[in-house]
TORVEXSE-882957 format. One record per residue (C-alpha): residue in one letter; chain; x negated, z, y. Coordinates in Angstrom, 3 decimals. Example, Ala and Ser with C-alpha at 12.3 -4.5 7.8 and 13.67 -1.06 7.14 Angstrom:
<nodes>
NODE  resn  chain         u         w         v
NODE     A      A   -12.300     7.800    -4.500
NODE     S      A   -13.670     7.140    -1.060
</nodes>
This chain:
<nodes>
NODE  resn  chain         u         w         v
NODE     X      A    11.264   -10.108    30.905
NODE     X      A    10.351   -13.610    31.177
NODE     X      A     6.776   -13.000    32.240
NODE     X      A     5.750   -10.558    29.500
NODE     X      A     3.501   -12.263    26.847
NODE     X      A     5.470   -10.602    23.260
NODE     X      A     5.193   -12.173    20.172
NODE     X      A     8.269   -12.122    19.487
NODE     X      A     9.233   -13.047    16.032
NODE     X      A     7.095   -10.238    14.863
NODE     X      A     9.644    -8.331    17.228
NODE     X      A    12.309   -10.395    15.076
NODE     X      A    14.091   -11.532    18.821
NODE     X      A    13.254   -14.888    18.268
NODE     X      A    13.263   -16.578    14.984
NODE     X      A    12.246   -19.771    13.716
NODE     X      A     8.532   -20.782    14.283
NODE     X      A     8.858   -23.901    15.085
NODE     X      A     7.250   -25.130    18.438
NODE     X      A    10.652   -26.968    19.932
NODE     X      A    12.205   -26.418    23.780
NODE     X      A    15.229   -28.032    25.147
NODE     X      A    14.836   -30.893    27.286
NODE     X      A    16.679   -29.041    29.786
NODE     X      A    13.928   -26.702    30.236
NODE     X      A    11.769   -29.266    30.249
NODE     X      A    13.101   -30.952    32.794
NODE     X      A    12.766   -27.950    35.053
NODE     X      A     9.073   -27.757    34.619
NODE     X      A     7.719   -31.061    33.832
NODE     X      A    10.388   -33.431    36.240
NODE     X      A    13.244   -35.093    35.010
NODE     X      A    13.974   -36.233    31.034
NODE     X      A    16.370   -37.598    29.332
NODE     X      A    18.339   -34.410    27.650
NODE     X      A    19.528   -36.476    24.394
NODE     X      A    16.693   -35.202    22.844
NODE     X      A    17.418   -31.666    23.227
NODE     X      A    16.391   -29.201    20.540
NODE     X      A    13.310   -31.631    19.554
NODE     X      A     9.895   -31.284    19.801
NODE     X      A     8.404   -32.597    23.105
NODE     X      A     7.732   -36.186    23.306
NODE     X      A     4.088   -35.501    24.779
NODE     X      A     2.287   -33.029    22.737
NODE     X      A    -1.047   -32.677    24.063
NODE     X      A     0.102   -31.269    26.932
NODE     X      A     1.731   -27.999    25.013
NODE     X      A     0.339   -25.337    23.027
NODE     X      A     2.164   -24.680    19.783
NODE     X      A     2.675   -20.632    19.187
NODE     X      A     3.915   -20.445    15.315
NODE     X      A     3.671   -17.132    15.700
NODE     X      A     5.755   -16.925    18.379
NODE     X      A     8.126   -19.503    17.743
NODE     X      A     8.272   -21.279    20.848
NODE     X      A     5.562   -23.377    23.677
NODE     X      A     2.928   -21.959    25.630
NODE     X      A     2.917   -25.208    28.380
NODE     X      A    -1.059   -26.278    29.388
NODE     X      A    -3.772   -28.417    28.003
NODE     X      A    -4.994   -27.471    24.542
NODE     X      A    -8.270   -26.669    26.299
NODE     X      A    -9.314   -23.211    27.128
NODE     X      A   -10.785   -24.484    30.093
NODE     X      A    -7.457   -25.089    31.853
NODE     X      A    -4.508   -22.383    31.201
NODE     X      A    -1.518   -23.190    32.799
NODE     X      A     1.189   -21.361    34.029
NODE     X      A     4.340   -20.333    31.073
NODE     X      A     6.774   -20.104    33.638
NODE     X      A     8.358   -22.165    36.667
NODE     X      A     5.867   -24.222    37.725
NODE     X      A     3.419   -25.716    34.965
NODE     X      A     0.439   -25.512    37.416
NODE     X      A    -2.878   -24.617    36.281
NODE     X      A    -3.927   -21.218    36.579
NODE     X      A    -6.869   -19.825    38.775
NODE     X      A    -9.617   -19.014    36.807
NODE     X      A   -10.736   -16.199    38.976
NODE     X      A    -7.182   -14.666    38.944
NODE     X      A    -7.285   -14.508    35.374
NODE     X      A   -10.822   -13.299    34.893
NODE     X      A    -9.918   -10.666    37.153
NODE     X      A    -7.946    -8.832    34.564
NODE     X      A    -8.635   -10.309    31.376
NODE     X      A   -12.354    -9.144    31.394
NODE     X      A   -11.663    -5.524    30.235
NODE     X      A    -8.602    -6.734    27.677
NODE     X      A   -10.048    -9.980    26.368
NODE     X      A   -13.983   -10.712    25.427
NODE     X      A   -13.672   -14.170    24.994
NODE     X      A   -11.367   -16.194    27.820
NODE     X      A    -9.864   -18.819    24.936
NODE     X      A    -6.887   -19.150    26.269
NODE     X      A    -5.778   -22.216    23.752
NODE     X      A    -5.765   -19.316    21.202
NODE     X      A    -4.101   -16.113    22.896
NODE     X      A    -0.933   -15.501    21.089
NODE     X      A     0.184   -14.584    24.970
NODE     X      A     1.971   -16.281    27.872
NODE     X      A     0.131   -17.466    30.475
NODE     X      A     1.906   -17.173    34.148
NODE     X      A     0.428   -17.670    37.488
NODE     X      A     0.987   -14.993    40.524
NODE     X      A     3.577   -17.163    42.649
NODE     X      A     5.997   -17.570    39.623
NODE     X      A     6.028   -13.646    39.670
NODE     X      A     5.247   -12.919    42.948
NODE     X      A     1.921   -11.058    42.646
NODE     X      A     2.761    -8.936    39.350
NODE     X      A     0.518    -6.462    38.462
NODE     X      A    -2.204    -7.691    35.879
NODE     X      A    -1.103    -5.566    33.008
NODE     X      A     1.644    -7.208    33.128
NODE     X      A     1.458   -10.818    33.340
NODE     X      A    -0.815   -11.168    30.420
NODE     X      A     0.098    -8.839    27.764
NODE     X      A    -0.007    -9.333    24.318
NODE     X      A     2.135    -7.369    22.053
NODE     X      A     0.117    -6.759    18.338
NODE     X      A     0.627    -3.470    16.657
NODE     X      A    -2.372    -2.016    15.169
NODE     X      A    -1.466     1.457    13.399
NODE     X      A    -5.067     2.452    13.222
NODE     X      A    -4.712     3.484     9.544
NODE     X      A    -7.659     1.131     8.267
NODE     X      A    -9.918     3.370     6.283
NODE     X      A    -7.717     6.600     6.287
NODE     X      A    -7.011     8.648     3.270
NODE     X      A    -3.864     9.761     2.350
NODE     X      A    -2.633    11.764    -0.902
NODE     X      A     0.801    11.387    -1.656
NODE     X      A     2.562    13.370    -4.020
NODE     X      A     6.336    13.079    -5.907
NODE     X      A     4.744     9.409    -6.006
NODE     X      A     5.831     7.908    -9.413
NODE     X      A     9.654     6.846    -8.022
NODE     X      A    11.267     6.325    -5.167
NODE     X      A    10.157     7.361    -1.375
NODE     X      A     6.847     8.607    -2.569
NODE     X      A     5.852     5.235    -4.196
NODE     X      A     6.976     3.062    -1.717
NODE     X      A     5.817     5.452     1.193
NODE     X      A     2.192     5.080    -1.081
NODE     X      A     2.856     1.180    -0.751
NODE     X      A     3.502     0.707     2.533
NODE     X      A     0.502     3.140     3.530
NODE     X      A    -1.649     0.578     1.121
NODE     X      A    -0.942    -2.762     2.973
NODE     X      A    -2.129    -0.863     6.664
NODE     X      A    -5.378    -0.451     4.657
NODE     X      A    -5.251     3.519     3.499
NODE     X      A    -7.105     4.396     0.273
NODE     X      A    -4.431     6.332    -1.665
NODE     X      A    -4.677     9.123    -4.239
NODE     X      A    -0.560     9.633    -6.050
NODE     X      A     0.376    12.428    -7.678
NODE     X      A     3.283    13.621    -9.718
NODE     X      A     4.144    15.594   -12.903
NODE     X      A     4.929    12.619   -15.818
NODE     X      A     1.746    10.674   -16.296
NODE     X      A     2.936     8.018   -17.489
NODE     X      A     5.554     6.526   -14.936
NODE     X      A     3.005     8.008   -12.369
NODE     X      A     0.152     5.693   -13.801
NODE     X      A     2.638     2.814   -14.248
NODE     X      A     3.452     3.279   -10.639
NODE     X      A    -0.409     3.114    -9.868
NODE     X      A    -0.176     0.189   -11.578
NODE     X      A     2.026    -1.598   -10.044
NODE     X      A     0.876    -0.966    -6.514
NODE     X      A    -2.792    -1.987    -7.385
NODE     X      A    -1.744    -4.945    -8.429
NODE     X      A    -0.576    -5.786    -4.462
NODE     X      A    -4.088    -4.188    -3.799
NODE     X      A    -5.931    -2.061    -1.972
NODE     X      A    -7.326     1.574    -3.113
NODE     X      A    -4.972     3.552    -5.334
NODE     X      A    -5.833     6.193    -7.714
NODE     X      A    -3.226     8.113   -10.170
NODE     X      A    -3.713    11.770   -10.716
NODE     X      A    -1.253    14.501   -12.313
NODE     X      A     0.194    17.715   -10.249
NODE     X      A     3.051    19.914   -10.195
NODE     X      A     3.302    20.983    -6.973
NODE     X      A     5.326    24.426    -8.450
NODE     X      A     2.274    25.405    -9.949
NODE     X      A    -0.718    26.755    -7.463
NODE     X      A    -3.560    26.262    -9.678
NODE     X      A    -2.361    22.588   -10.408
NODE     X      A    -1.980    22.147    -6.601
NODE     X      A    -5.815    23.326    -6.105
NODE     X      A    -7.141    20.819    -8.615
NODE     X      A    -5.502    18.128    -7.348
NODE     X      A    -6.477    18.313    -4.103
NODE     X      A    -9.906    18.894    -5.093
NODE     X      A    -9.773    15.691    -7.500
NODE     X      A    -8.183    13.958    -4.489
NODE     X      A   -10.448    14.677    -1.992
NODE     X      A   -13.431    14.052    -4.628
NODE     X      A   -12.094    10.389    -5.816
NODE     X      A   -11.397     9.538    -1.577
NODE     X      A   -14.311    11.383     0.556
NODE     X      A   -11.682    13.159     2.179
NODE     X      A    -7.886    13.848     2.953
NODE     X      A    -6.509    12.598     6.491
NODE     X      A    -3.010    12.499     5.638
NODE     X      A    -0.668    14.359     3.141
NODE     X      A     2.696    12.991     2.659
NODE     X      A     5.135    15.571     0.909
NODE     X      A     7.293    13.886    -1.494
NODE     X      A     7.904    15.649    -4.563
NODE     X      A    11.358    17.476    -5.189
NODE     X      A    13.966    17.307    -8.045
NODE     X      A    16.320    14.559    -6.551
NODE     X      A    19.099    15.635    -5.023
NODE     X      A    22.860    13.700    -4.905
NODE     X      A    22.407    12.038    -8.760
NODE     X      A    24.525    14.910   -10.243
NODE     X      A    27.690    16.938    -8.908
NODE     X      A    26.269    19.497    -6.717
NODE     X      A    27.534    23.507    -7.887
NODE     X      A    29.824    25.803    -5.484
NODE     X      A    28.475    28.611    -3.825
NODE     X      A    29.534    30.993    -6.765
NODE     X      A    28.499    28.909    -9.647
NODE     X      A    24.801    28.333    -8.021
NODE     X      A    21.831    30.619   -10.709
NODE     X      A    19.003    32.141    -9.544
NODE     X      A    16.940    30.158   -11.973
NODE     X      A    18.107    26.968   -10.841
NODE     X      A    17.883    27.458    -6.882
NODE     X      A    14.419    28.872    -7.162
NODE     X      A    13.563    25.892    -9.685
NODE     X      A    14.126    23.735    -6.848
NODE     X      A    12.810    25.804    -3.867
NODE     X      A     9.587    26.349    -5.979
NODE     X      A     8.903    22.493    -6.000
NODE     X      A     9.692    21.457    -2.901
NODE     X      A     9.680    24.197    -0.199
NODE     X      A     6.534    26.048    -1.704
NODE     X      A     5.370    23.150    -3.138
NODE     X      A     4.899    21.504     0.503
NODE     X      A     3.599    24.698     1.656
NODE     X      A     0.914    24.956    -1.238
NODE     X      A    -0.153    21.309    -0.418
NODE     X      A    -0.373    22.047     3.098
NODE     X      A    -2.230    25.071     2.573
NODE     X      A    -4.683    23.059     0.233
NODE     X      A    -5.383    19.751     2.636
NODE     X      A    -5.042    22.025     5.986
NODE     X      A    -8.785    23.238     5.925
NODE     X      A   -10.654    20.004     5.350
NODE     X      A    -7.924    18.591     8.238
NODE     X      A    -9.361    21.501    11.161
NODE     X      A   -12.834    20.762     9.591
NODE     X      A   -12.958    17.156    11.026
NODE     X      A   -10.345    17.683    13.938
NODE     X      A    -7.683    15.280    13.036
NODE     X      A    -4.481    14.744    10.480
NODE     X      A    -1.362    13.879     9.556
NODE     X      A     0.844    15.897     7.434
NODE     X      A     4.527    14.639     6.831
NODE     X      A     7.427    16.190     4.677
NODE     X      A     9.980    14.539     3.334
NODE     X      A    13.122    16.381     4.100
NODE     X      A    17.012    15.162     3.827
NODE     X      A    20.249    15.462     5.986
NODE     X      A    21.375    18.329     3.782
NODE     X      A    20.153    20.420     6.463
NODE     X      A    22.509    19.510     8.889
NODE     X      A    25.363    19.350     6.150
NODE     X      A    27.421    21.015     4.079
NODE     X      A    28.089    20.034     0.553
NODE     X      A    25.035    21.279    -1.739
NODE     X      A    24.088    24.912    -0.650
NODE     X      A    20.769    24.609    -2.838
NODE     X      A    20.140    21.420    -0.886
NODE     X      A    21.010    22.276     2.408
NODE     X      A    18.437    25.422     1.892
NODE     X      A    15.693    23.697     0.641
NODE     X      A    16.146    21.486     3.696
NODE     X      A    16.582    23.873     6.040
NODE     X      A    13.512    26.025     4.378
NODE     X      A    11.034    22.528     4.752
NODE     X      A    12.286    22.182     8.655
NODE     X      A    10.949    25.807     9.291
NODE     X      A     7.968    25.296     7.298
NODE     X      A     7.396    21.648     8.810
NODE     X      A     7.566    23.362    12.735
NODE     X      A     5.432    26.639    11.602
NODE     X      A     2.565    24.142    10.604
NODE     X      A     2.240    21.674    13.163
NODE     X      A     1.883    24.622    15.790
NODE     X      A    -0.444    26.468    14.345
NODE     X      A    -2.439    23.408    13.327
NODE     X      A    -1.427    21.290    16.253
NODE     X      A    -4.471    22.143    18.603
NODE     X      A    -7.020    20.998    15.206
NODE     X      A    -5.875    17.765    16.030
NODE     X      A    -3.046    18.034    12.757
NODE     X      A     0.215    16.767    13.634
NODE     X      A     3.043    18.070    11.337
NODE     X      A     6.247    16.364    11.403
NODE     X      A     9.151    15.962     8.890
NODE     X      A    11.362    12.866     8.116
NODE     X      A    15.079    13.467     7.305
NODE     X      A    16.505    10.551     4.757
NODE     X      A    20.289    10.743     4.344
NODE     X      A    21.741     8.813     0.514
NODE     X      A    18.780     6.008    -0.166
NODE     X      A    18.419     3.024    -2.249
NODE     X      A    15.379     3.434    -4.872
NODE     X      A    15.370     2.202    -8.176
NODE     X      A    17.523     4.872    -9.388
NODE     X      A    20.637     3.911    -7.192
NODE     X      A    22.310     1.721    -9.399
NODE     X      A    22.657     3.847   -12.289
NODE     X      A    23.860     6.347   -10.314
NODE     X      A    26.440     4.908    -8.402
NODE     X      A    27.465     2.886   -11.857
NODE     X      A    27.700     6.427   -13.677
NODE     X      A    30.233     7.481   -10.232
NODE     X      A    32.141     4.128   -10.445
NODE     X      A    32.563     4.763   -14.577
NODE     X      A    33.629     8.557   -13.617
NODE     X      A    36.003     7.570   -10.432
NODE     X      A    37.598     4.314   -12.320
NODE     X      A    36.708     2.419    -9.211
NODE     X      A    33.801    -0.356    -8.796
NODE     X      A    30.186     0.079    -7.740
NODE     X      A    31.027    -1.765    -4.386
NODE     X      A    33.941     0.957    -3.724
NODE     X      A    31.242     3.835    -4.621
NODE     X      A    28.628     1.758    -2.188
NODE     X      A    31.359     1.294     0.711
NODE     X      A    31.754     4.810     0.773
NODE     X      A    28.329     5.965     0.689
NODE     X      A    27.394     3.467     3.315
NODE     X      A    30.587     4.377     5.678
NODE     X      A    29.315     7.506     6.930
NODE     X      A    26.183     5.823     8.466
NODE     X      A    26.520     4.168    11.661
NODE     X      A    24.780     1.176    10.496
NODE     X      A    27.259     0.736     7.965
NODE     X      A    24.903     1.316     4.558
NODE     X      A    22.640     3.285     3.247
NODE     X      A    19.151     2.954     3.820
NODE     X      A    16.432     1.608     1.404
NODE     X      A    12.991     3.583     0.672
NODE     X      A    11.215     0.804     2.607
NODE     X      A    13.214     1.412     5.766
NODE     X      A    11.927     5.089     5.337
NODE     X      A     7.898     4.118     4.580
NODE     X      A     8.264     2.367     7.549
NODE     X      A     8.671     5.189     9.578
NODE     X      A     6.549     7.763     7.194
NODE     X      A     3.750     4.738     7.704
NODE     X      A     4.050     5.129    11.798
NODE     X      A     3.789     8.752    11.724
NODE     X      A     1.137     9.188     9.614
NODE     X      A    -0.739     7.146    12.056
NODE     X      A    -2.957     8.383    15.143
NODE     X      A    -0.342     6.356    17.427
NODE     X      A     2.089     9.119    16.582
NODE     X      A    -0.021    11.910    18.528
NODE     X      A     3.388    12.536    20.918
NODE     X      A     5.644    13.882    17.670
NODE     X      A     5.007    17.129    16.061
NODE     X      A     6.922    19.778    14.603
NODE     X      A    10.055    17.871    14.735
NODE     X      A    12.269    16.269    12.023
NODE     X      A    13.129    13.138    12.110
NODE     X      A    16.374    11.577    11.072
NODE     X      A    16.006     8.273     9.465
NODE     X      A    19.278     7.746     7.067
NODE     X      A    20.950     5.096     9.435
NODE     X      A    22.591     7.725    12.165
NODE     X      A    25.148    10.355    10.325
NODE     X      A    28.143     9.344    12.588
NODE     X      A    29.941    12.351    14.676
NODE     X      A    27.582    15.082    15.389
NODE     X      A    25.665    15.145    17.906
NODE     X      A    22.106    16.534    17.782
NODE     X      A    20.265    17.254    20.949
</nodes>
């Protein structure tokens, strides 16, 4: 909508950031030009405002004093009209350094205010949270612990091996921010309890418990119905279905106590699939578990939701699909192409493209989600899910 001030390279919909506009254009707003020098940068530059972060012109004087309109007509905008709106949106009228379009009412024929000057900047309102994350030495957890880092959380990781888990705590301090390593195995109440405790001690708190620890799932060739042992299926239901539910159970009074958190659970398309019966149980088991909690904690403010990963690249994927390519007498591409066919964005998805989303719902924009699971392994292609 040509009136709507986005930034929109952060939006990725217009790359480049360099401040060019085709002579065309410019011909339609400032009179007639010579086109030859399409593509370049405009031969009077002190009458346009650069955007870098935008990638393209914002057309006015470089003074605040005198906006101008972005769209049809280059004219100068009424100061009144502006101050009209702006007032409750904007404390200081600079106009020269609004990463915003500026557009006066006849180009859009009396829009409403909201939407003529809008500025598109996404602030997750994570700054100062605390978040524990556990099954955070590898994979989802760490890079779900990263990504929660750079929106300015103070993070506590957990997992059983203490060394890779204080290498990982390492490695993310190092990027910086707040990070502090501390041992748990989440199959084991009493560890549970301490941990938390630690946790809470070391941050002041716990706003936001991401769920990440499980024995992974897909490395090895899952067993048939008849071959699966007791010992093994509760093995892995102990650590991830009861181990969510002991971690919830842990961070779930402090939570109510100050009326507001997040609690997410990393899950996996093995619920909706059939392949790995001890997978597609454990799955199914943290989906009940994940809509139980958020509504019975929902009205303390705790939202409860659970993200469903299908096959995802960590640091353990090449090994694995090597180890399949060595077994199958085919290459690692072959082993990738197949993987990645069953997704409808044609691969499989990295741990990043998952933080991304654990990072937005453990955030108080994400108040409208709870109890659900959401899919994030690149679309499963054929079923339908409603």
């Amino acid at each position: 909508v040509g009136y709507l001030g986005f930034e929109l390279s952060e939006l990725g919909l217009i790359g480049g950031h360099g401040a060019r506009v085709s002579g065309r254009r410019r011909a339609r707003q400032h009179g007639p030009e010579d086109d030859s020098d399409a593509g370049q940068s405009h031969a009077n530059p002190s009458r346009l405002i650069a955007r870098p972060s935008w990638g393209g012109l914002v057309y006015g004087d470089p003074s605040p004093g005198t906006p101008r309109c972005h769209q049809r007509c280059c004219s100068p905008v009424d100061q009144a009209y502006l101050d009209a709106f702006a007032s409750d949106r904007i404390s200081t009228p600079d106009w020269a350094n609004l990463g915003v379009f500026l557009v006066c009412p006849f180009c859009v024929g009396g829009a409403a205010a909201a939407d003529v000057l809008t500025k598109v900047s996404v602030d997750l309102e994570l700054a100062g949270k605390k978040a524990i994350v556990t099954g955070a030495s590898r994979g989802i957890g760490k890079t779900v612990a990263a990504a929660l880092l750079a929106e300015g959380v103070s993070v506590v990781i957990g997992a059983r091996g203490e060394e890779a888990l204080r290498a990982a705590a390492d490695e993310l301090r190092s990027t910086g921010g707040s990070v502090t390593a501390v041992t748990v195995d989440t199959g084991d109440d009493a560890s549970v309890r301490d941990f938390v405790s630690r946790a809470s001690d070391v941050l002041g708190g716990v706003d936001i418990l991401v769920n990440s620890a499980a024995r992974p799932s897909g490395q090895v060739t899952p067993a048939k119905v008849v071959d699966v042992q007791g010992e093994a299926f509760w093995e892995d239901v102990n650590v991830k279905v009861l181990g969510y539910l002991r971690m919830i159970r842990e961070v779930a009074p402090a939570m109510k106590a100050t009326g507001w958190g997040r609690i997410i659970n990393v899950d996996g398309l093995g619920a909706r699939m059939t392949g790995s019966v001890v997978t597609s149980m454990r799955n199914a088991a943290v989906a009940a578990l994940t809509k139980n909690a958020a509504d019975e904690l929902g009205a303390s403010g705790i939202n409860v939701v659970a993200v469903s990963p299908g096959v995802v690249r960590t640091e353990a994927t090449e090994s694995v699909m090597s180890a399949r390519a060595a077994e199958q007498g085919v290459s690692v591409e072959a082993i990738e192409a197949k993987l990645g066919s069953v997704y409808a964005i044609g691969r499989i998805v990295t741990a990043r493209e998952v933080a991304i989303v654990v990072t937005f719902l453990a955030s108080p924009l994400s108040v409208a989600i709870s109890g659900d699971v959401i899919a994030c392994g690149g679309g499963v292609k054929g079923a339908i899910y409603y």
